[in-house]
PDBQT receptor file of N, H, CA, C and O in Angstrom, charges set to zero:
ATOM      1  N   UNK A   1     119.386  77.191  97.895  1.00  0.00    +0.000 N 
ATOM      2  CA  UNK A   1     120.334  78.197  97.447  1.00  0.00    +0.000 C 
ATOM      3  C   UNK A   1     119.701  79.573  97.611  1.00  0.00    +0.000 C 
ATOM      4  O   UNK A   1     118.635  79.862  97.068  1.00  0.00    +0.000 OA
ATOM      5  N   UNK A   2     120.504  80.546  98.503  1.00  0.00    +0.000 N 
ATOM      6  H   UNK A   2     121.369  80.311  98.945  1.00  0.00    +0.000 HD
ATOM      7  CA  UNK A   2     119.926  81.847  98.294  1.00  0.00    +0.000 C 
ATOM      8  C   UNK A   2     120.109  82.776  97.315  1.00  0.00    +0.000 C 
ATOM      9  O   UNK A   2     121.196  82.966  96.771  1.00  0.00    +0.000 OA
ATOM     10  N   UNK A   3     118.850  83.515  96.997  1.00  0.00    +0.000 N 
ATOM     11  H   UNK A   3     117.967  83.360  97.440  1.00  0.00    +0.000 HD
ATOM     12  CA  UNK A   3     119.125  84.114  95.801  1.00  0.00    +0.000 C 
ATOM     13  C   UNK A   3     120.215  85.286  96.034  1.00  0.00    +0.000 C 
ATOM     14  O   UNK A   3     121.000  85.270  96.982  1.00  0.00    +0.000 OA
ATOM     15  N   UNK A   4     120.175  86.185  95.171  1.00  0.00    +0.000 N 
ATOM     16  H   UNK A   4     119.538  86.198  94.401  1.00  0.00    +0.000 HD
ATOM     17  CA  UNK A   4     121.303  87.265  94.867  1.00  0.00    +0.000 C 
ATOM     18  C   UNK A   4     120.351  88.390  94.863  1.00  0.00    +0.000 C 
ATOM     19  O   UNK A   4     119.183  88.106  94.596  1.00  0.00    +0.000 OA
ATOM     20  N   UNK A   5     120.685  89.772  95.145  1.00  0.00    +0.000 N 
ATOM     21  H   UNK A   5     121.633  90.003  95.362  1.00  0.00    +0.000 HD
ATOM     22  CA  UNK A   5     119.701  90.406  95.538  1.00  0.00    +0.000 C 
ATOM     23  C   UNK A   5     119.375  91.221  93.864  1.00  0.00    +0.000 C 
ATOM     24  O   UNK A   5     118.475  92.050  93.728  1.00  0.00    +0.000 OA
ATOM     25  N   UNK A   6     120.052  90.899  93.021  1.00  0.00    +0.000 N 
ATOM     26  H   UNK A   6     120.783  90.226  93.132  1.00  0.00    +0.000 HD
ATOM     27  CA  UNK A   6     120.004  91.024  91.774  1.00  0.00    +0.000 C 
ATOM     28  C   UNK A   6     118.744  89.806  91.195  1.00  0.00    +0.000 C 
ATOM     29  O   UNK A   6     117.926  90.114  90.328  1.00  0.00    +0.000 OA
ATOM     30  N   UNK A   7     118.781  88.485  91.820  1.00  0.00    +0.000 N 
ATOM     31  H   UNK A   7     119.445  88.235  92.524  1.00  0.00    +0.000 HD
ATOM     32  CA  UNK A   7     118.000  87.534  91.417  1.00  0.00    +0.000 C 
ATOM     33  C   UNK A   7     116.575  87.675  91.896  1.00  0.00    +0.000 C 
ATOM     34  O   UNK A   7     115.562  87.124  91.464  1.00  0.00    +0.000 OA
ATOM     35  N   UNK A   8     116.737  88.609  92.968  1.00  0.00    +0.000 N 
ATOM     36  H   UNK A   8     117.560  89.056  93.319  1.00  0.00    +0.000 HD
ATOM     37  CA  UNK A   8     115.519  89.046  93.780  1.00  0.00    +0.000 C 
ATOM     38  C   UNK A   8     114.630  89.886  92.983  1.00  0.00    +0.000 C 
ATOM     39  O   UNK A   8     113.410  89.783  92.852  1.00  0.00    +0.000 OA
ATOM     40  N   UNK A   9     115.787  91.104  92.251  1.00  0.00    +0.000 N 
ATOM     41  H   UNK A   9     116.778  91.187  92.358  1.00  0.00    +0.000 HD
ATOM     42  CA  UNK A   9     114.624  92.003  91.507  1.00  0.00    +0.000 C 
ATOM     43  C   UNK A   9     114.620  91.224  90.138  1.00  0.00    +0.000 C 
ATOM     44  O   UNK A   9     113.547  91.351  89.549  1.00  0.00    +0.000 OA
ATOM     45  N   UNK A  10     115.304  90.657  89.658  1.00  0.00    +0.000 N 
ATOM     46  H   UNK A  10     116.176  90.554  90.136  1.00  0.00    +0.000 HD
ATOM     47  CA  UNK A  10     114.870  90.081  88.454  1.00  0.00    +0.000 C 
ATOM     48  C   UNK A  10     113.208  90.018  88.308  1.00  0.00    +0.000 C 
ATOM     49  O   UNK A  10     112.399  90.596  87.583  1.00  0.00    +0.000 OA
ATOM     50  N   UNK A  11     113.088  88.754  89.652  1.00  0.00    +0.000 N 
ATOM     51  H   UNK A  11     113.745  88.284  90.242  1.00  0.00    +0.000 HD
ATOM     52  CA  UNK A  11     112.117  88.376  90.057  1.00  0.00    +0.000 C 
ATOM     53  C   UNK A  11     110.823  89.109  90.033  1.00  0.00    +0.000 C 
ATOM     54  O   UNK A  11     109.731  89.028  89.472  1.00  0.00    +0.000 OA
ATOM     55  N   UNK A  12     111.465  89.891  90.932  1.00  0.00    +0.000 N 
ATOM     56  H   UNK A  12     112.353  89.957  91.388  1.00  0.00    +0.000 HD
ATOM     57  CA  UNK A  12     109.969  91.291  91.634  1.00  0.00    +0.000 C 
ATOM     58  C   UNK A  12     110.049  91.828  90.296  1.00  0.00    +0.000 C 
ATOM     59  O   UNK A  12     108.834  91.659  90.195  1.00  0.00    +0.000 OA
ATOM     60  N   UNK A  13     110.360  92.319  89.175  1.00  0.00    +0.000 N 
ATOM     61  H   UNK A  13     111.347  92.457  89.256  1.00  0.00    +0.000 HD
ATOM     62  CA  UNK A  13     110.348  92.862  87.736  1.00  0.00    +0.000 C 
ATOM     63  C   UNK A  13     109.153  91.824  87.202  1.00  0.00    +0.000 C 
ATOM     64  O   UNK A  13     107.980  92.124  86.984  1.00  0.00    +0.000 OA
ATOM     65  N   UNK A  14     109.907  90.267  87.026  1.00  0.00    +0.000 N 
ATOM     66  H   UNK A  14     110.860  90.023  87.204  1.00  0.00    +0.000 HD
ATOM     67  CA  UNK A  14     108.243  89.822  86.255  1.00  0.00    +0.000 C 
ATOM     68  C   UNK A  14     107.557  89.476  87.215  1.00  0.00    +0.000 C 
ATOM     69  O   UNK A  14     106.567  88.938  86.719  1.00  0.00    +0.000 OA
ATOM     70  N   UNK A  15     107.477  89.456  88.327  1.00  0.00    +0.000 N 
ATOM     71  H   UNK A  15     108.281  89.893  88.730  1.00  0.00    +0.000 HD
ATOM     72  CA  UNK A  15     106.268  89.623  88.990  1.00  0.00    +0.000 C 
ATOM     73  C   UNK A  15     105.769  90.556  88.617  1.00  0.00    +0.000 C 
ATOM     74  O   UNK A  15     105.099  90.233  87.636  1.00  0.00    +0.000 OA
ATOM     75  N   UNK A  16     105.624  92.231  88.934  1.00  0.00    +0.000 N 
ATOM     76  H   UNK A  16     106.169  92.494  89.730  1.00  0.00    +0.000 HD
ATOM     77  CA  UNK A  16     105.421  93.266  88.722  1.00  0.00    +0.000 C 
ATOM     78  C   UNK A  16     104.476  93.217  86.805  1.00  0.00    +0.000 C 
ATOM     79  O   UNK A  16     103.334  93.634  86.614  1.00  0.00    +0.000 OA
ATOM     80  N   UNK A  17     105.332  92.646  85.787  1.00  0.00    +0.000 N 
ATOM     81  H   UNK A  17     106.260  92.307  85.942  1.00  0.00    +0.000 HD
ATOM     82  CA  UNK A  17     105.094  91.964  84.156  1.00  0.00    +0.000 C 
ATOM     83  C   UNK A  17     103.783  91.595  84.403  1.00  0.00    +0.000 C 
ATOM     84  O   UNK A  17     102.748  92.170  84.064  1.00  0.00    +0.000 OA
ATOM     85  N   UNK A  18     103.994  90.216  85.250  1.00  0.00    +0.000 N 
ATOM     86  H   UNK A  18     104.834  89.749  85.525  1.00  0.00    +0.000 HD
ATOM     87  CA  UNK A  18     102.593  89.551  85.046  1.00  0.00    +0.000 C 
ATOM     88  C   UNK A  18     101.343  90.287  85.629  1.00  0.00    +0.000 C 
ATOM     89  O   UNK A  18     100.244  90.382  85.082  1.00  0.00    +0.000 OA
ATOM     90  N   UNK A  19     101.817  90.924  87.169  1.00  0.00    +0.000 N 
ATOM     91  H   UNK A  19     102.709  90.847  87.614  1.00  0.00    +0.000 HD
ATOM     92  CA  UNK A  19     100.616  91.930  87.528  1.00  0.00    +0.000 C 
ATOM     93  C   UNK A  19     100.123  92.862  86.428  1.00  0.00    +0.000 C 
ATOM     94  O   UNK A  19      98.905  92.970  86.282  1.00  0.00    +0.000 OA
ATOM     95  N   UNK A  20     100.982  93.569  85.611  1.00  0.00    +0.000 N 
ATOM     96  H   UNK A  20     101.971  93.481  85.730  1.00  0.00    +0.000 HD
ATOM     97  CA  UNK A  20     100.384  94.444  84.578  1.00  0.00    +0.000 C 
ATOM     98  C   UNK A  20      99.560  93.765  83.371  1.00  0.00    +0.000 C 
ATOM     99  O   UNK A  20      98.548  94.185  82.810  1.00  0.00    +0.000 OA
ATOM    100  N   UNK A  21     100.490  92.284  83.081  1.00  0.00    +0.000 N 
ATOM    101  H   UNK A  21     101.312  91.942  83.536  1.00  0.00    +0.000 HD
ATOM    102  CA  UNK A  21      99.406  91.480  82.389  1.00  0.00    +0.000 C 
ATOM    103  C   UNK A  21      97.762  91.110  82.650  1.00  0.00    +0.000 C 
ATOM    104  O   UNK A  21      96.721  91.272  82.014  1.00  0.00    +0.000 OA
ATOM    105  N   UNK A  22      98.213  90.409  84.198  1.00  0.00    +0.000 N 
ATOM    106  H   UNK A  22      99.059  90.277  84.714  1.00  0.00    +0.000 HD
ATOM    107  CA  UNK A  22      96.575  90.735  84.504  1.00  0.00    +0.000 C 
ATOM    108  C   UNK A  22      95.728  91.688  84.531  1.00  0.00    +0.000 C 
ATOM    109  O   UNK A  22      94.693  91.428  83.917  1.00  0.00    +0.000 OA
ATOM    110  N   UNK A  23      95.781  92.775  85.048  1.00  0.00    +0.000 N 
ATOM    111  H   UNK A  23      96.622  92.987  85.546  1.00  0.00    +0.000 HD
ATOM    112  CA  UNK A  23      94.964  93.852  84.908  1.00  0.00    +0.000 C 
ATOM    113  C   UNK A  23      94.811  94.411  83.707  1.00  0.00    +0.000 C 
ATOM    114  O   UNK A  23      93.774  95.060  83.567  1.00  0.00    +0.000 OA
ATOM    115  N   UNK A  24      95.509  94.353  82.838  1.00  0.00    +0.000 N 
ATOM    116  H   UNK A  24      96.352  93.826  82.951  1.00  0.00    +0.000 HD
ATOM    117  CA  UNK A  24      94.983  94.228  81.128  1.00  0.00    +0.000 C 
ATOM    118  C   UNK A  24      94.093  93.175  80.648  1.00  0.00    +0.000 C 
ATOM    119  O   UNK A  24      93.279  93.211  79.726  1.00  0.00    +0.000 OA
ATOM    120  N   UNK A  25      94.460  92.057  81.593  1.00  0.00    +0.000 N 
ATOM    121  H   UNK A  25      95.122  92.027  82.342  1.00  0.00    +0.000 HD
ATOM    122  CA  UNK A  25      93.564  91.159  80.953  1.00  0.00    +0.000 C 
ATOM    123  C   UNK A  25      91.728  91.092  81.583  1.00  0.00    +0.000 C 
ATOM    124  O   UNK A  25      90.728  90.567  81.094  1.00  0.00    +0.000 OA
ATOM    125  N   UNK A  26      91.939  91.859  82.801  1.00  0.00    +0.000 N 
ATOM    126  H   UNK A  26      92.752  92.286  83.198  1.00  0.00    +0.000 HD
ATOM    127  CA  UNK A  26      90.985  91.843  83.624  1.00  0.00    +0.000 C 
ATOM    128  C   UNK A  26      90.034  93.247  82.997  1.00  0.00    +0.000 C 
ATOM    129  O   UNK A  26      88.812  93.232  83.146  1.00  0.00    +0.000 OA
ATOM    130  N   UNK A  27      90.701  94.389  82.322  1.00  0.00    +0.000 N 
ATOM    131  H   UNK A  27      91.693  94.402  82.202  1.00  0.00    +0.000 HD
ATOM    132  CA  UNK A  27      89.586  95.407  81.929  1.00  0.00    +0.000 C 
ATOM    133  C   UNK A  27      89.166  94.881  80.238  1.00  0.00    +0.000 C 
ATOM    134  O   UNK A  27      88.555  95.565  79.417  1.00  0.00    +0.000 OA
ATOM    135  N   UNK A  28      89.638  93.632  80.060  1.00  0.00    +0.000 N 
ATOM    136  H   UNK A  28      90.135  93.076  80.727  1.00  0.00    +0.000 HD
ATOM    137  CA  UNK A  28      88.955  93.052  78.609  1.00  0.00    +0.000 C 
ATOM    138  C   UNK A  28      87.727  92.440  79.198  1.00  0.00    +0.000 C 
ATOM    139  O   UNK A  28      87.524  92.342  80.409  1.00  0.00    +0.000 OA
ATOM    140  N   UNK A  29      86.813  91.981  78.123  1.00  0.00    +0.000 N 
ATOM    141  H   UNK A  29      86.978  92.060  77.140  1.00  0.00    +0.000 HD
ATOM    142  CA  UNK A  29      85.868  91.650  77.846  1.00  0.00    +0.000 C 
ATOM    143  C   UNK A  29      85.974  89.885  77.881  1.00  0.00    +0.000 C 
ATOM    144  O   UNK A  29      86.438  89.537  76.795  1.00  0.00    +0.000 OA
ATOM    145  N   UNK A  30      85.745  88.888  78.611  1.00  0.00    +0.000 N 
ATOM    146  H   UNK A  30      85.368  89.171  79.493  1.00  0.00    +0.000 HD
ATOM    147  CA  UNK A  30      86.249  87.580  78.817  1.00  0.00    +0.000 C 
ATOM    148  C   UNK A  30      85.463  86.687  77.589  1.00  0.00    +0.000 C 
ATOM    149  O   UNK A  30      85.684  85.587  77.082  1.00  0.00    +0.000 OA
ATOM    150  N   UNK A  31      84.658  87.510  77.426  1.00  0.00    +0.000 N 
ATOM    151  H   UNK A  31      84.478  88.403  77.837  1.00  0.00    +0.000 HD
ATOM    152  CA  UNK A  31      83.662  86.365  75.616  1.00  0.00    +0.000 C 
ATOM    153  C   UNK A  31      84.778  86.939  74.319  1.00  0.00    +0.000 C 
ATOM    154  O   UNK A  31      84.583  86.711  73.125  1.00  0.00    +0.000 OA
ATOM    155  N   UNK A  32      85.769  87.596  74.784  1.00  0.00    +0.000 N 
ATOM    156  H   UNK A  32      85.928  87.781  75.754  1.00  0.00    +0.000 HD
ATOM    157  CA  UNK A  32      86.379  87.956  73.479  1.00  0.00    +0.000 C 
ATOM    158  C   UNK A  32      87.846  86.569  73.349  1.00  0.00    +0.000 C 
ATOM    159  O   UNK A  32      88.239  85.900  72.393  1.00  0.00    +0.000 OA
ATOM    160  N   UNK A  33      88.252  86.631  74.699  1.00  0.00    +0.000 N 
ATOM    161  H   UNK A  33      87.933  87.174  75.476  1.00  0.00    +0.000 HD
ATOM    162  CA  UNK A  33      89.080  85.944  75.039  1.00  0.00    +0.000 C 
ATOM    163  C   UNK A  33      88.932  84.524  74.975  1.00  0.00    +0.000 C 
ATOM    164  O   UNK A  33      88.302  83.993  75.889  1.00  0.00    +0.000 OA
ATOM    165  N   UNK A  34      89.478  83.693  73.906  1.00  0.00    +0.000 N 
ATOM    166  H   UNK A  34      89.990  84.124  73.163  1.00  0.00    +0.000 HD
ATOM    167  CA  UNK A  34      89.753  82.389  74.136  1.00  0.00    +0.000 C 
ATOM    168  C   UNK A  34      90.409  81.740  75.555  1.00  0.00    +0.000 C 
ATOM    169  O   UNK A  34      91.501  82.130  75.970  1.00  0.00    +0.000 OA
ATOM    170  N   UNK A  35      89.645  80.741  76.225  1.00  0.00    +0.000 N 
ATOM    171  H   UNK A  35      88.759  80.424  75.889  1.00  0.00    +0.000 HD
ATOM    172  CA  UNK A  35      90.042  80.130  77.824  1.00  0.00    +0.000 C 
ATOM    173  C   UNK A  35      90.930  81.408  78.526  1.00  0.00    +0.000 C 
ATOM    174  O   UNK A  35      92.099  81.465  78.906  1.00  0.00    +0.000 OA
ATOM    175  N   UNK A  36      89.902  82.330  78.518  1.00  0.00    +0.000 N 
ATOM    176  H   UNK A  36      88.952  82.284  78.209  1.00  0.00    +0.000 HD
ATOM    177  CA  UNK A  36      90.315  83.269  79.777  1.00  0.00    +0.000 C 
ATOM    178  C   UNK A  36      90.394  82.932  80.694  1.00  0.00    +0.000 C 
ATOM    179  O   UNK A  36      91.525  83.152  81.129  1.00  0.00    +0.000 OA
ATOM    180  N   UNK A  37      89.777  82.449  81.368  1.00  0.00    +0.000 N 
ATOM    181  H   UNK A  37      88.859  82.270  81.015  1.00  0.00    +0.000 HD
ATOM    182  CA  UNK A  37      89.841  81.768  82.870  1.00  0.00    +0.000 C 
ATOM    183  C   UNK A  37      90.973  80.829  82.922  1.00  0.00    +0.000 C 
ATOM    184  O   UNK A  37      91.470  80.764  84.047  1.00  0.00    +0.000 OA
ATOM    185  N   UNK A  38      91.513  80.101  82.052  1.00  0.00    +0.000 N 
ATOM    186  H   UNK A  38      91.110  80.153  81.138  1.00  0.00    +0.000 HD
ATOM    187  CA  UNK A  38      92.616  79.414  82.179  1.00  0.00    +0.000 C 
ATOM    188  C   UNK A  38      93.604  80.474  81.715  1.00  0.00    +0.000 C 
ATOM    189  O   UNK A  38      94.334  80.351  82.699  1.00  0.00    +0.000 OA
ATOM    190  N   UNK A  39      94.097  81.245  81.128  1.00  0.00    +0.000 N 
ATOM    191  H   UNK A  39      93.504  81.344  80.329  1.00  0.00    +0.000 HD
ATOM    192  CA  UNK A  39      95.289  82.138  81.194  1.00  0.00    +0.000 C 
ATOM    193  C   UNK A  39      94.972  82.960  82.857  1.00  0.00    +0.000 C 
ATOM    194  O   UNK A  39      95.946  83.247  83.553  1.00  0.00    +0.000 OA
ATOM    195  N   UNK A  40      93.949  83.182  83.206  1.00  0.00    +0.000 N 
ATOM    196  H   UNK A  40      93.158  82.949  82.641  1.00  0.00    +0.000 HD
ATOM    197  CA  UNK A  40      94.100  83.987  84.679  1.00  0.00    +0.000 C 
ATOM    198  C   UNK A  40      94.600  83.051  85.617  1.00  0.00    +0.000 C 
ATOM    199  O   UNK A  40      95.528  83.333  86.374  1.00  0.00    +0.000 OA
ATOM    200  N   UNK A  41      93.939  81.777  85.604  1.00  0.00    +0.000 N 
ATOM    201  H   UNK A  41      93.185  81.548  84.989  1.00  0.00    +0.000 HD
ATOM    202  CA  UNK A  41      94.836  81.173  86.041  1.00  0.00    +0.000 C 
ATOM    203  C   UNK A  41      96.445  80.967  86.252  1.00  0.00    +0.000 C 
ATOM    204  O   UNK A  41      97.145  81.171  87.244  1.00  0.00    +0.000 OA
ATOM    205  N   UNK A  42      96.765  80.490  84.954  1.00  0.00    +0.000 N 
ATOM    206  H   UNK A  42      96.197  80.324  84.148  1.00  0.00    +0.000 HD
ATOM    207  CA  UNK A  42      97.944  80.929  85.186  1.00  0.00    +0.000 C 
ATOM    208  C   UNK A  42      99.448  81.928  85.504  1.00  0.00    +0.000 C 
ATOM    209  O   UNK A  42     100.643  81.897  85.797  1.00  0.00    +0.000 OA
ATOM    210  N   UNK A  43      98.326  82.741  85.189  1.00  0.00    +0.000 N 
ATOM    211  H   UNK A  43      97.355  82.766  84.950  1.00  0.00    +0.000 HD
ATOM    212  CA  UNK A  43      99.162  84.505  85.710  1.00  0.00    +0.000 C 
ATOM    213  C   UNK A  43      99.104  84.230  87.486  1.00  0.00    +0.000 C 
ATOM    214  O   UNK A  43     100.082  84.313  88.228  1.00  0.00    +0.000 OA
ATOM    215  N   UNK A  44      97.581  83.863  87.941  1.00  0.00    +0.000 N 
ATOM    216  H   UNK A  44      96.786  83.795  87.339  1.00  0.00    +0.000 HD
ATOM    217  CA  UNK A  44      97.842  83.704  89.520  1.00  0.00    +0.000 C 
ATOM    218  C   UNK A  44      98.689  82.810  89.758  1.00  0.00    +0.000 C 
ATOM    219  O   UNK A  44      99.670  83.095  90.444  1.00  0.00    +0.000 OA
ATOM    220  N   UNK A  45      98.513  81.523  89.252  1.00  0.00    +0.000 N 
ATOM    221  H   UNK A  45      97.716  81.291  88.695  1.00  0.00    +0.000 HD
ATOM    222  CA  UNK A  45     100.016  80.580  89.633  1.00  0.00    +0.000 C 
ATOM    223  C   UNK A  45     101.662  81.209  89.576  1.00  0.00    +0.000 C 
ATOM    224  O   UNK A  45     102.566  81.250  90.411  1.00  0.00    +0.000 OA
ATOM    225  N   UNK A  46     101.553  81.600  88.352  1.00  0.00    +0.000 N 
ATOM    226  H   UNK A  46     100.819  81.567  87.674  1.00  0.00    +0.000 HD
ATOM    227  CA  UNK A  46     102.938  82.395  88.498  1.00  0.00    +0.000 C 
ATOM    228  C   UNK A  46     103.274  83.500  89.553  1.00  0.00    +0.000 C 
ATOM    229  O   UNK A  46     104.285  83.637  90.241  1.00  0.00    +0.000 OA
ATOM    230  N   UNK A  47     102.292  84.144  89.489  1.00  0.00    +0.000 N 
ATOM    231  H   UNK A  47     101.471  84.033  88.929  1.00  0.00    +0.000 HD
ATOM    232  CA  UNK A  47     102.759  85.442  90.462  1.00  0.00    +0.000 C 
ATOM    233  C   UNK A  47     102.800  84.890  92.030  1.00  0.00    +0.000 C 
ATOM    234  O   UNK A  47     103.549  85.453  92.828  1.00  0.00    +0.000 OA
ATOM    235  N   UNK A  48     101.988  83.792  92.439  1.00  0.00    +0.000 N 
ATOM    236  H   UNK A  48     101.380  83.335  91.790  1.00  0.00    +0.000 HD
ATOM    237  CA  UNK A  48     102.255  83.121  93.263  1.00  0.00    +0.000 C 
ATOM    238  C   UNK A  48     103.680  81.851  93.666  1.00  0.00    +0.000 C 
ATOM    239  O   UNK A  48     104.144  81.580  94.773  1.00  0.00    +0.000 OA
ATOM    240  N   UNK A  49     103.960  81.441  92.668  1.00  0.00    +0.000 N 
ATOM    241  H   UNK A  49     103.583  81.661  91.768  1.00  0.00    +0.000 HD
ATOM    242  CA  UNK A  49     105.545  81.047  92.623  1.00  0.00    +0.000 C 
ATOM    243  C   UNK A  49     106.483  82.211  92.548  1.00  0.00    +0.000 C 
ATOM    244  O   UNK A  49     107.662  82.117  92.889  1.00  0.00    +0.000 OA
ATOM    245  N   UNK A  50     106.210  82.761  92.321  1.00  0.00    +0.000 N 
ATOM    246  H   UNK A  50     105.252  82.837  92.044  1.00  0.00    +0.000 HD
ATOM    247  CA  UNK A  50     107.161  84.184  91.982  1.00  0.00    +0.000 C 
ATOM    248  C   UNK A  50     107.347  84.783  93.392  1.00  0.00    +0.000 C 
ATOM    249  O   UNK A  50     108.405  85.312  93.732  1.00  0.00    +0.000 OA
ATOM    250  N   UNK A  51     106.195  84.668  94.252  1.00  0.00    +0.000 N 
ATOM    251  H   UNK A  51     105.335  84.238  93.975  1.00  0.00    +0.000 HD
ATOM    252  CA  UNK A  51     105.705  85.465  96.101  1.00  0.00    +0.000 C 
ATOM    253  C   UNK A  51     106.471  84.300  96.517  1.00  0.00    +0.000 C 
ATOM    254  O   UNK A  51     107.492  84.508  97.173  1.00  0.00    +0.000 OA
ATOM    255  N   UNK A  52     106.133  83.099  96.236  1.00  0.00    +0.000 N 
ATOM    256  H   UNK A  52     105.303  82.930  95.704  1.00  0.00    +0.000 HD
ATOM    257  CA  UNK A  52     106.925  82.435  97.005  1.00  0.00    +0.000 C 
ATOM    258  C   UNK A  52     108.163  82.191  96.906  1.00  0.00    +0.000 C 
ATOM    259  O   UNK A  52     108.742  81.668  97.858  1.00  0.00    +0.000 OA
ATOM    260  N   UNK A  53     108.845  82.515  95.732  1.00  0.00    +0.000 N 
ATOM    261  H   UNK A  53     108.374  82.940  94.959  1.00  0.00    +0.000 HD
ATOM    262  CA  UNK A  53     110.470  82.595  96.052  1.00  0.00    +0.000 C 
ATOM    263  C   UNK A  53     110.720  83.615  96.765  1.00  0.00    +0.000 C 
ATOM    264  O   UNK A  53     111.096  83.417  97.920  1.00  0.00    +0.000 OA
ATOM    265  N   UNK A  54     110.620  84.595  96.410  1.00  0.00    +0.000 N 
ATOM    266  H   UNK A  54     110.315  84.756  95.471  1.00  0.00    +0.000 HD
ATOM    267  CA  UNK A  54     110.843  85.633  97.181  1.00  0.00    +0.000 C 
ATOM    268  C   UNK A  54     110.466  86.147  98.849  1.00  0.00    +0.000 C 
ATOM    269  O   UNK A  54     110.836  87.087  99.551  1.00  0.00    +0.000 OA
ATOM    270  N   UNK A  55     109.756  85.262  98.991  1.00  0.00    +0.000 N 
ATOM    271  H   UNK A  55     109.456  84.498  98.420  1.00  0.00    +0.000 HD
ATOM    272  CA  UNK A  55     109.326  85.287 100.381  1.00  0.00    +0.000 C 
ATOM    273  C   UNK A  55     110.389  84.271 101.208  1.00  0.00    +0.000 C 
ATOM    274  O   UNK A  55     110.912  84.590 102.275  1.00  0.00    +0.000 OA
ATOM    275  N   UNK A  56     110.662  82.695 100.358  1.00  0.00    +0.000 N 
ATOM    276  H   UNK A  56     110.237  82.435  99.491  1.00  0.00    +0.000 HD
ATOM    277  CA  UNK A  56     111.621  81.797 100.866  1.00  0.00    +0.000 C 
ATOM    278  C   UNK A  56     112.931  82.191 100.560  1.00  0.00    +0.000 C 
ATOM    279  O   UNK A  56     113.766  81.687 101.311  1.00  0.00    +0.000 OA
ATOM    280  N   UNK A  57     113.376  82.940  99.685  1.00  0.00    +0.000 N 
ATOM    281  H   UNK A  57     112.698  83.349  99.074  1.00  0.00    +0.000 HD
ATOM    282  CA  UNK A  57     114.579  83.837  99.724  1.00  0.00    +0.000 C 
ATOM    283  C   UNK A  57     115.116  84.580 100.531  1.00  0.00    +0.000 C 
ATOM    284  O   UNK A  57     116.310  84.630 100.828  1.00  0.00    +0.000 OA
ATOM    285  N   UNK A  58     113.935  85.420 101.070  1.00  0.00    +0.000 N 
ATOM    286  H   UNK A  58     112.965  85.379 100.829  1.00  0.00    +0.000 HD
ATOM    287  CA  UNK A  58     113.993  86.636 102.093  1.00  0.00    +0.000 C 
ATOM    288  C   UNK A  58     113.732  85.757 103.579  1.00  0.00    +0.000 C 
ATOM    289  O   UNK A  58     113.867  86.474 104.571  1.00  0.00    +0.000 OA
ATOM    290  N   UNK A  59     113.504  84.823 103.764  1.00  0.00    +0.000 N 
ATOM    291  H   UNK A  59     113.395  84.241 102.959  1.00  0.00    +0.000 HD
ATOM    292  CA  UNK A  59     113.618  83.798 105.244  1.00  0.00    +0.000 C 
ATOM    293  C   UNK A  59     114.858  83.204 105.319  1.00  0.00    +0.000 C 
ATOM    294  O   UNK A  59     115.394  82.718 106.315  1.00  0.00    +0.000 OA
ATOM    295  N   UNK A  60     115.214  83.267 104.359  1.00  0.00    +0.000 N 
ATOM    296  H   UNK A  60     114.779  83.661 103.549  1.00  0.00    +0.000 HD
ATOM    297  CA  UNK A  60     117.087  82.116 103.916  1.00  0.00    +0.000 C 
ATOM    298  C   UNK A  60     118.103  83.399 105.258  1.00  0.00    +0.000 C 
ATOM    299  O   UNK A  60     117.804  84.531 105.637  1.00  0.00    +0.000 OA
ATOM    300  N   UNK A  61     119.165  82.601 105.562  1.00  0.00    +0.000 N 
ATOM    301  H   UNK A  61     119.409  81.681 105.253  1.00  0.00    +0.000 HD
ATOM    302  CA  UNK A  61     119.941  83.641 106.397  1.00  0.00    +0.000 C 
ATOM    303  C   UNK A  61     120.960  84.503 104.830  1.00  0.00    +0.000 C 
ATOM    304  O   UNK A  61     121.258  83.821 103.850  1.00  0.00    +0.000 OA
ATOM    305  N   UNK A  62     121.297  85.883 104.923  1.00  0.00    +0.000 N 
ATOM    306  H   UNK A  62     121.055  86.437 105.720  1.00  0.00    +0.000 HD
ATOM    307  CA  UNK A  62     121.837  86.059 104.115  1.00  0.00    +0.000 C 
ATOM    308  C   UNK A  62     123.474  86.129 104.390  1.00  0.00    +0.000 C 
ATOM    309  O   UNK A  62     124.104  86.237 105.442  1.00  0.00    +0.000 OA
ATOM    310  N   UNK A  63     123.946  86.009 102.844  1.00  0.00    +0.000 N 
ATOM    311  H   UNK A  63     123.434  85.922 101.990  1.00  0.00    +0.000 HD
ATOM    312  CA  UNK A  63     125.344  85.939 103.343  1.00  0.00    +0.000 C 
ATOM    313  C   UNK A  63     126.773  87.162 103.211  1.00  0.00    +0.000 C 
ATOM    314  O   UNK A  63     127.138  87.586 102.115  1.00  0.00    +0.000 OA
ATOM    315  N   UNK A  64     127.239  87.458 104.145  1.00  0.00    +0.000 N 
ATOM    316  H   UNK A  64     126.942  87.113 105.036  1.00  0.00    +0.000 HD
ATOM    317  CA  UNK A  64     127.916  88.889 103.806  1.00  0.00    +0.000 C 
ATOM    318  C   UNK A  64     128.041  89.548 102.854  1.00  0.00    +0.000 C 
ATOM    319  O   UNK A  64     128.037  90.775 102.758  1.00  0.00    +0.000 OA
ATOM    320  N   UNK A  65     128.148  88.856 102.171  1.00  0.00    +0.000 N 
ATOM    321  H   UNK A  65     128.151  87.859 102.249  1.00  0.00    +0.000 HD
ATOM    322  CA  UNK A  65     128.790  89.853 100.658  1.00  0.00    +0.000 C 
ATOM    323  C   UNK A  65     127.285  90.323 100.209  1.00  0.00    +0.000 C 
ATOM    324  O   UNK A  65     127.488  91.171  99.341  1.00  0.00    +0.000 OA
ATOM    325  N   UNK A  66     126.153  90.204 100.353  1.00  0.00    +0.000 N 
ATOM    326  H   UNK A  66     125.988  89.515 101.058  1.00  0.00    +0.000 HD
ATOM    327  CA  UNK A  66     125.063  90.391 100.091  1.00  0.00    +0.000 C 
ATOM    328  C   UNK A  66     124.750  91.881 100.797  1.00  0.00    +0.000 C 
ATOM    329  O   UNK A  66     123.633  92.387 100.700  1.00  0.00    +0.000 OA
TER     330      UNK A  66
């Protein structure tokens, strides 16, 4: 299903969220942080599902009304 170009920025918005999350989380101190390395983790997983819709969105053919 192709997205909506409304579903697109939804998207690019928390993408954009989680990038600001990380780099907050990246000028902390990681001995303060309980399993830091596992929350960075998962900010990269997300922002990486997040690239990849939007990348397989933007390869989809689009459809007029778009």
């Amino acid at each position: 299903m192709t997205l909506t170009r409304e579903d697109r920025e939804r998207i690019n918005d928390s993408r954009l969220k989680i990038q600001s999350i990380a780099n907050t989380l990246n000028a902390m101190n990681p001995d303060k942080i309980p399993e830091y390395r596992d929350i960075q983790n998962c900010l990269e997983n997300a922002e990486d599902s997040l690239n990849h819709a939007l990348r397989k969105s933007s390869a989809e053919p689009k459809l007029p009304s778009e």
